[in-house]
C-alpha positions in Angstrom: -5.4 -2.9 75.0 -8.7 -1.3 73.7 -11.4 -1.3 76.5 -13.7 -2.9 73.9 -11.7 -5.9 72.6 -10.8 -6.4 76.4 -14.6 -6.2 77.5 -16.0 -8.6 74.8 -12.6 -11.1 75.4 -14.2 -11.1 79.5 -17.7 -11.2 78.3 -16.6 -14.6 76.3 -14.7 -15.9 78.8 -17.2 -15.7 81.6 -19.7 -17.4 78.9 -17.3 -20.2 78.0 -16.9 -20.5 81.8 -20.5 -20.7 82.6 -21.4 -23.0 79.3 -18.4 -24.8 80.6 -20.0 -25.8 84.3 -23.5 -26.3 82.9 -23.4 -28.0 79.5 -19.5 -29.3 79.1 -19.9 -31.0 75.7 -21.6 -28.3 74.0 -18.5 -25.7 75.7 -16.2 -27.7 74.2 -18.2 -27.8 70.6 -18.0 -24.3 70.7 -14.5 -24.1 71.1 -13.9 -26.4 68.4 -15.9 -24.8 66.4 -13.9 -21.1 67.1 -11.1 -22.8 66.3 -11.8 -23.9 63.0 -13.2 -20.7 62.0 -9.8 -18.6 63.4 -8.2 -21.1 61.2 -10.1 -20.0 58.5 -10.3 -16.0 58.9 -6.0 -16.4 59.6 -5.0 -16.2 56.2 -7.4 -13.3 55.4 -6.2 -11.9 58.4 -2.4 -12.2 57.6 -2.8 -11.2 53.5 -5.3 -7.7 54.8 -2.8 -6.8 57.0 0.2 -6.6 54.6 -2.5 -5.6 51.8 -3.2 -2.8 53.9 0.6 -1.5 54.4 0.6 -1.7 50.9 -2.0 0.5 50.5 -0.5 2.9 52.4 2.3 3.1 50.5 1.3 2.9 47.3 -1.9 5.4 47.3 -0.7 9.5 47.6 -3.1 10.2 50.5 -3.8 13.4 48.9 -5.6 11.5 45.9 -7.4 9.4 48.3 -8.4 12.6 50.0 -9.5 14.4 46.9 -11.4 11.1 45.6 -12.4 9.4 48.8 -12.2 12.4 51.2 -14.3 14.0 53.7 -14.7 16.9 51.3 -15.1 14.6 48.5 -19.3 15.2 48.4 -21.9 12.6 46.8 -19.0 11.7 44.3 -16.7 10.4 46.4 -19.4 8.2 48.4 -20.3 7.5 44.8 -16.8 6.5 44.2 -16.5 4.3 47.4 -20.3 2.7 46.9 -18.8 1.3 43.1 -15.5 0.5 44.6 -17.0 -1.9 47.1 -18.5 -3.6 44.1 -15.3 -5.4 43.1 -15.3 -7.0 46.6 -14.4 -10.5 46.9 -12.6 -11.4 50.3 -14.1 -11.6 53.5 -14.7 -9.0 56.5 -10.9 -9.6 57.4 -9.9 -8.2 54.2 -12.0 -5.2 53.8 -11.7 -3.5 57.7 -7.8 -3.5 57.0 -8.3 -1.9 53.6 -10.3 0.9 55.1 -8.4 1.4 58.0 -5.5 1.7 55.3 -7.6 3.7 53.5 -8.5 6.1 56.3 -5.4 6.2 57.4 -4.6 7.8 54.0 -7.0 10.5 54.4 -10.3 8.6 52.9 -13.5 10.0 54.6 -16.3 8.3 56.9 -19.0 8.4 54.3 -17.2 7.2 51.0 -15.7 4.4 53.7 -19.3 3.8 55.3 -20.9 3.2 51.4 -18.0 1.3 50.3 -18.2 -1.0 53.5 -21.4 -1.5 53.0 -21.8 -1.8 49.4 -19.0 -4.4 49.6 -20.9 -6.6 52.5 -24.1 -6.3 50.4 -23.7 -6.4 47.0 -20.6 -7.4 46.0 -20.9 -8.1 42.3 -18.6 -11.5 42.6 -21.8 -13.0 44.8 -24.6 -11.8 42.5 -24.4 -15.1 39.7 -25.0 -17.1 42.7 -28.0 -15.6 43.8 -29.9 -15.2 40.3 -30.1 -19.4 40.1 -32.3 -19.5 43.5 -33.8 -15.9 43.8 -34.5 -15.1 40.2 -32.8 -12.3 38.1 -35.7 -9.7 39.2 -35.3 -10.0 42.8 -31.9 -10.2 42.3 -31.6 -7.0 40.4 -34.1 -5.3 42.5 -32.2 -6.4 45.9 -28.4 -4.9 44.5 -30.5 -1.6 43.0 -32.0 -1.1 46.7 -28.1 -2.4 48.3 -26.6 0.3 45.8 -28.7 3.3 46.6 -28.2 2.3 50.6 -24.4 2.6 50.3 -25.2 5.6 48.8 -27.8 7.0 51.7 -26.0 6.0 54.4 -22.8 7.2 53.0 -24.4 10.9 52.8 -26.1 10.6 56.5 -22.5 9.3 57.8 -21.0 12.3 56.2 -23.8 14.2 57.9 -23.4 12.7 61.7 -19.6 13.5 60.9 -20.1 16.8 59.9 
């Protein structure tokens, strides 16, 4: 088992334990409430898993490489900043896809923009927000998300030399 996923299951534990022997009802509150939301990130989890074998099948890693690659440049991180536009799903479907997607030869920086324009900016999320923020802010906020990706895929590609 990874040493991380091990450390944070004892780190929980030991909280559950102590929230357990000094506040019982609110323990137990926030075990109901982990349940309902593992009940509600299973189905993601189950459909990004198989998505992701997919994926791997389906995509010839050397196009991934050649479009999402290391070697790939701005246009790539370009490519993987617009491609995290279309996202729709949650956090379980999009680490699976990039896993897949690294797995397939796709590099940290085109990964890194698409992650992040994905959490930020997906387009799906945007006609929700103009009715309480306004269309400026709303535009102004995705611009700034969009060149971000962008950024941070280009330092990421940077740290990973």
């Amino acid at each position: 088992m990874d040493r991380v996923l091990l450390s944070m299951a004892v780190l929980t534990l030991c909280g559950y334990v102590v929230l357990g022997l000094l506040h019982p009802a609110r323990a137990g509150a926030g075990l109901e409430l982990s349940t309902e939301m593992f009940g509600q990130a299973l189905p993601w989890m189950i459909v990004s898993m198989f998505a992701a074998g997919f994926i791997a099948q389906v995509f010839q890693p050397a196009a991934v490489a050649r479009l999402l690659g290391k070697e790939s440049g701005l246009p790539g991180i370009l490519l993987g900043a617009s491609l995290g536009l279309a996202g729709t799903g949650s956090r379980w479907a999009a680490y699976p896809l990039v896993a897949g997607l690294f797995a397939e030869g796709a590099g940290p920086g085109p990964m890194f923009a698409f992650l992040t324009s994905w959490q930020l900016l997906s387009l799906s999320r945007l006609p929700a927000e103009v009715p309480f923020l306004g269309l400026r802010f709303t535009v102004v906020r995705a611009g700034v998300s969009f060149v971000l990706a962008v950024i941070g895929g280009m330092l990421v590609n940077l740290w990973y030399g």
